[in-house]
N, C-alpha and C positions, 0 to 999 in steps of 0.2 A: 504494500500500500504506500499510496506518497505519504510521506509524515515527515515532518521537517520541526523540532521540537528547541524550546526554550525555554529553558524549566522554572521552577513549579513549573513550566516551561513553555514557551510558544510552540505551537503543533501547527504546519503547513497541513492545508486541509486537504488531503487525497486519500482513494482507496481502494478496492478491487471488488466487483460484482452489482447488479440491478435489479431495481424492481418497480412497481408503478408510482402513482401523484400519491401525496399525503392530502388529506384533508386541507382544505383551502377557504374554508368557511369560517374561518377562526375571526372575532370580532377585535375590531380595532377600536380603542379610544371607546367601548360602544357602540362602533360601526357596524356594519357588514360592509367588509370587502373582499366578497368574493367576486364580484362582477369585474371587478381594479386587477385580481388577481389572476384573475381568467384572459385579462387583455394581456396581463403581463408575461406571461407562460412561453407563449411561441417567440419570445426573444431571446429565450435561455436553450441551452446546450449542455448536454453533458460530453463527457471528452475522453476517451479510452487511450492511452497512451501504452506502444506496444515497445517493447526492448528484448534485446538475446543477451543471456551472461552464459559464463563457463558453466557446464554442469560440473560439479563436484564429485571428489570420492568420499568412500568413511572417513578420512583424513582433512576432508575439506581443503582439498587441490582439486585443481583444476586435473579434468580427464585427458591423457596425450593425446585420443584422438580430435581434439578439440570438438567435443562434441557442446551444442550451446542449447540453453531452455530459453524457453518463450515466456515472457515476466509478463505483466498486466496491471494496468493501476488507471484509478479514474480520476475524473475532477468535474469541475464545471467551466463556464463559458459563456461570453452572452454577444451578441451579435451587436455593430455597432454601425450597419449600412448595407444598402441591400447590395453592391456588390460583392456579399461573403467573407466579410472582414469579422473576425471577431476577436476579442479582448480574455485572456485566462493569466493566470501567474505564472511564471517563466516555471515555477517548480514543478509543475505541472506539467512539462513539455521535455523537460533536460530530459536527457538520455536517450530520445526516443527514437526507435527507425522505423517506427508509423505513428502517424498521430489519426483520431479515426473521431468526427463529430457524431453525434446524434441527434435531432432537431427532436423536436416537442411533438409532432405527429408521427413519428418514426423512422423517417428517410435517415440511413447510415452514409454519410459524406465521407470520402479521406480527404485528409488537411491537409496545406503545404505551409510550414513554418514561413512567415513575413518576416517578420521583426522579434529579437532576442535581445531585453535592454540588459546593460552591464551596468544599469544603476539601478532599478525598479527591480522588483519580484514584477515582472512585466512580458508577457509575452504575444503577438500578434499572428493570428493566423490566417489563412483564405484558404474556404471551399466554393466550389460550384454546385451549384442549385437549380433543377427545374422547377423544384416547391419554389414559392414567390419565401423571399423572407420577411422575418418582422423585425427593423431597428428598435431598440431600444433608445426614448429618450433622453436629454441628461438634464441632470438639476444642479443647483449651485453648491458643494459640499460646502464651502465658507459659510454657508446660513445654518448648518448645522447646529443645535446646540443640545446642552445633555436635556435629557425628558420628550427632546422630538420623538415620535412614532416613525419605524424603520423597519421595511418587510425582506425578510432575506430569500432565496430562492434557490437549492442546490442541489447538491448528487449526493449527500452524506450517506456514507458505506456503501456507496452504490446503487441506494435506494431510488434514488433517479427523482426530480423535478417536486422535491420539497418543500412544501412553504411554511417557513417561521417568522414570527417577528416578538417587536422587542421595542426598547428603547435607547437612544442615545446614551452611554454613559460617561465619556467623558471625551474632548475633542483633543486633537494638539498633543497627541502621546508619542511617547522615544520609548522604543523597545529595543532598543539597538540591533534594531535590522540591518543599517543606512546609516549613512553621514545624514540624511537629509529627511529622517522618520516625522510623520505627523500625521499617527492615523486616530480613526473614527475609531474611539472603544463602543462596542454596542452589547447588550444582554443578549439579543437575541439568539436562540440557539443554532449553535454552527459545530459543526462535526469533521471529522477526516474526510474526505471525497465533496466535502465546500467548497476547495480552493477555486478563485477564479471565477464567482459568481456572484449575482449582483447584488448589491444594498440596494433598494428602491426607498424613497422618502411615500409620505402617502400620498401624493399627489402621483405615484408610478413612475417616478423620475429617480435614472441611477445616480447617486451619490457618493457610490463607492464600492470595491471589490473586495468581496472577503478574502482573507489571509492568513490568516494566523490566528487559533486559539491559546490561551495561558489554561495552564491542565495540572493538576497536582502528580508530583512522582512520574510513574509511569500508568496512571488510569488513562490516559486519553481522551478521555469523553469531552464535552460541555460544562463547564462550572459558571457560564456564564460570564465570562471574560475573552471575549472577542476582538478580532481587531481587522480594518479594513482599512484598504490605501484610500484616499479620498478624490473623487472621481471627477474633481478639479486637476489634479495631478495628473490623472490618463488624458483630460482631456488635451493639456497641455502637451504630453508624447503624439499623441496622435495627429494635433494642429502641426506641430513639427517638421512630423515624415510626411505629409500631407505638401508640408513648404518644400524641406531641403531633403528629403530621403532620407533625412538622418535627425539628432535629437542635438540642438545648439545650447548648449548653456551658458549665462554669463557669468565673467568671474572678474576677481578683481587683481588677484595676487596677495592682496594680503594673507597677512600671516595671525591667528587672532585668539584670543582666549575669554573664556567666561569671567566673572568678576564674582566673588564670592562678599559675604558679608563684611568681612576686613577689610577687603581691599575697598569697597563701595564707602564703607568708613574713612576709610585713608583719602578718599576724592571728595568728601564730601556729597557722594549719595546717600540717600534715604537706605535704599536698597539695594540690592544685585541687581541693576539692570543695563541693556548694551554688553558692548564686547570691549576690550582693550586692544587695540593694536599692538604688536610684539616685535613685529618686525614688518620691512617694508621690501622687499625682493627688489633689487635694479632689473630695471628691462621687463616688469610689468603695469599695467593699464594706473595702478595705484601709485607707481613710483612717480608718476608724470602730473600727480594731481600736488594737491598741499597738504596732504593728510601726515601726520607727523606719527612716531613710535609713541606710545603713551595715550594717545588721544582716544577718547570710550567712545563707539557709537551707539548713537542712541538709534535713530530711524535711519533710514533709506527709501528714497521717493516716496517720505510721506509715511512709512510703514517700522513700527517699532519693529528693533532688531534685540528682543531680550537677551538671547545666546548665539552661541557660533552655529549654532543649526538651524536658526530661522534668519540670521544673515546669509547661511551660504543657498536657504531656498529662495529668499527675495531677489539676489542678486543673480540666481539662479535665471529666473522669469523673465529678465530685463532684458531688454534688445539690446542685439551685441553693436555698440556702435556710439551707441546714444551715450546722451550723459545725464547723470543722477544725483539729485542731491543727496549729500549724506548732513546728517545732524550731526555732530559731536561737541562732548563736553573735553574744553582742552583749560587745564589751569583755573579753572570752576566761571567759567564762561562758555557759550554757547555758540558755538560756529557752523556755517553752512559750508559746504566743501562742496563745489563740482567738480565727479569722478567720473570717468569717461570709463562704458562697460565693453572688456575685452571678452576673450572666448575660454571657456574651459579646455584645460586639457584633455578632459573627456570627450570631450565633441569628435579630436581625431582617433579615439579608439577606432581600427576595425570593425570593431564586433556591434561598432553602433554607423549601423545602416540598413536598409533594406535589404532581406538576403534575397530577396525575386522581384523582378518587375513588379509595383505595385498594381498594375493595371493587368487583371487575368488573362490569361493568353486566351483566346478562342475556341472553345472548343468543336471537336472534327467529329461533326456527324458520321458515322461509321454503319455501312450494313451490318458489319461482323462486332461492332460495338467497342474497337480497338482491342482486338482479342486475338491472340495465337494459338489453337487448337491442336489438339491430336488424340487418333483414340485412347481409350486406357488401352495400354497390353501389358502384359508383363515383364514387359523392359522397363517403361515407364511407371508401373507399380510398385518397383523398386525403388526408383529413384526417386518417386516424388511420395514415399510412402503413403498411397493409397491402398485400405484396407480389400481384401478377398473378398469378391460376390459385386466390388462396385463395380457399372458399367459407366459409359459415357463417354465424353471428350476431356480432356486432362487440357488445363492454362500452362501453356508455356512460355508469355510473354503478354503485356500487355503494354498497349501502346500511350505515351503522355499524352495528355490532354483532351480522351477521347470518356464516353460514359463510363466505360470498365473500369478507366483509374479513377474516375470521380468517386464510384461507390465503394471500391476498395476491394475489389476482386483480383488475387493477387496470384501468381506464380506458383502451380503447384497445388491448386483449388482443381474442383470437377466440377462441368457445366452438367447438368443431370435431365434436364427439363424446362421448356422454354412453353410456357402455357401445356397445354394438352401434349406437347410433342418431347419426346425422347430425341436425347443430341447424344451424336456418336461421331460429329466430323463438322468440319467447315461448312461443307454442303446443307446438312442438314440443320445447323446454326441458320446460315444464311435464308433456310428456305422459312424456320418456325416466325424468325423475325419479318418474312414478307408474309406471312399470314395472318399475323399480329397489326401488322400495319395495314394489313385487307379490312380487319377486324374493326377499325376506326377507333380504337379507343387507345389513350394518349399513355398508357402503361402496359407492361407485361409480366407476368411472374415469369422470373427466374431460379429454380429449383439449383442452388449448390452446396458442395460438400466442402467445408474446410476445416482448419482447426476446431472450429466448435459445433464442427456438426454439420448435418443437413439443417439449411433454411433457405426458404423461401426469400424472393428480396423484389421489391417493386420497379423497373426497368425502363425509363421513357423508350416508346418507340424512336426511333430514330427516325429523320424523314426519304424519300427513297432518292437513289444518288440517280 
């Protein structure tokens, strides 16, 4: 299962196996929102992420043949545009050599990783869809505050498309995920296989992504102690890659530290508040301003800077280019400083950019549905260990960008049945799907055999070439 723990400890919310809706009748505030909860549903996803590790011996080595299992673990997901873009937690997606959607009426998508942030628990994905989809809204997380009403929506343990709610418990938290932490704590219940799915406020607006539970020892459950990124912050990634394919952030170069009660005594503050400058780096954006070693800020454009972690997300925000007032107290007076906002070193990471054309390739209507066939025989039974007594056509390839890869029908699957008609070849492929398409109706069952079995799976006709 995913679990990712920080103890009493934060639990990253993933897990392995499904099952149907939980009651969604549950009254808010005295409400019923189930009608809110029912519109909410089809913008949520849950997310199967597939991985190979070594199989082991009694010794817990790895096997010489290199022989590898097949792992499994869930999460959730929510859709952010009807292009097929959607929003999960990076922990959700690491490791994976398939990642596999689920939509709310059943269609099983495969994913192709967009975007992997190397600062967020953040990860972007894109499927294609013949189902139309349903974006989810966004709402302002900044209006956030403790006692608001907040509906959560997840996969927990696999249960699949959950609804909890709760209440805001406290905004602006450092869990020390990040240099740059400030999430929503909320009650509401959130379990392993949550991760990656939405916080809605009541109005059905996302305000934030669950993430992380606080859990006693090693129970794992719910205590009630939740945590979501704030969905000001994705929207902020996502306006980003949207501009530059990549995630800009500003910075300044300083060098800076909190102020504790002493030292706020020794300046002549009340309290801790602002940062202290410590040092001032030559040859960045702050050495060129008049900001001096010593000097406390207090705000930036307008916006108190209490600690080093809410200066480095405001200066974070700012347009790389522009210039910003900074407040600071220097020698127990109050000075404005214009500081001209440079770029984060982060910005030139590799790992932060688009990893595919944002813009989905096209998909290639296919007679044969981008598929490589051949019959089962016992050469091929072998090697693709299919079990004795099956018949049919055996996947030997399938082709990018065509329906076969959308749904995730993979290498070494059995095609079994194509509505009423038994498939044993290309031919007979090619002939059930122009009968289907005779048929007029914009779907086909597809009877196959894979790792988990025989199942059915719903198939857009293709149109005829």
């Amino acid at each position: 299962m995913f679990t990712r723990r920080v103890r009493c400890r934060v639990l990253a919310l993933i897990v392995a196996c499904a099952m149907p809706l939980a009651s969604a009748s549950a009254a808010v505030e005295g409400f019923d929102v189930s009608d809110l909860v029912r519109s909410l549903l089809p913008s949520v996803v849950n997310i199967l992420r597939v991985q190979y590790e070594p199989a082991l011996d009694a010794n817990g080595k790895p096997l010489a043949d290199g022989t590898l299992v097949r792992k499994e673990a869930q999460g959730t997901g929510f859709i952010i545009d009807d292009q097929g873009t959607i929003l999960t937690n990076r922990h959700v997606t690491d490791g994976a050599a398939q990642l596999y959607v689920t939509l709310y009426e059943g269609t099983r998508l495969q994913a192709a990783l967009l975007y992997r942030s190397p600062d967020l628990d953040l990860t972007m994905l894109r499927v294609r869809s013949t189902v139309p989809l349903t974006p989810i809204k966004w709402g302002d997380s900044d209006a956030m505050q403790p006692g608001m009403t907040v509906i959560a929506i997840g996969n927990p343990l696999g249960f699949g498309f959950t609804v909890t709610h709760g209440i805001v418990s406290a905004t602006d938290r450092d869990i020390k995920e990040t240099a740059v932490d400030s999430f929503i704590q909320v009650d509401a219940s959130i379990n392993p296989g949550n991760s990656g799915g939405p916080l809605f406020n009541i109005h059905g607006e996302v305000v934030g992504m669950n993430t992380a539970l606080q859990t006693v020892d090693d129970m794992g459950g719910s205590v009630g102690l939740n945590f979501s990124i704030p969905g000001n912050d994705l929207q902020f990634v996502v306006n980003q890659l949207k501009q530059y394919g990549k995630v800009r952030l500003g910075a300044t170069g300083l060098v800076t530290q909190n102020l504790n009660q002493d030292m706020a005594d020794a300046v002549g503050l009340p309290r801790p508040e602002g940062v202290v400058i410590a040092y001032i780096p030559p040859g960045t954006p702050a050495a060129d301003s008049k900001l001096q070693v010593g000097d406390i800020i207090l705000q930036v454009a307008g916006r108190d800077v209490p600690n080093v972690r809410r200066l480095t997300r405001t200066t974070g925000a700012l347009d790389i280019g522009t210039t910003a007032p900074f407040l600071v107290l220097r020698d127990g007076a109050r000075l404005t400083i214009p500081v001209k906002i440079g770029e984060a070193a982060s910005s030139a990471d590799p790992a932060n950019r688009l990893m595919i054309d944002a813009k989905p390739t096209p998909r290639m209507l296919r007679p044969d549905l981008g598929l490589a066939i051949a019959t089962v025989t016992d050469a091929n039974r072998s090697a693709y260990g299919i079990p004795a007594g099956v018949s049919g056509a055996v996947v030997t390839g399938v082709m990018a960008n065509t329906m076969a890869d959308d749904i995730g029908i993979a290498t070494g699957d059995v095609v079994l049945r194509i509505n009423d008609r038994e498939i044993t070849s290309m031919a007979t492929l090619r002939d059930a799907v122009a009968n289907a398409r005779a048929g007029g109706r914009p779907s086909m069952m597809v009877l196959v055999l894979d790792h988990h079995g025989t199942h059915w799976m719903a198939v857009p006709v293709p149109p005829p070439t």
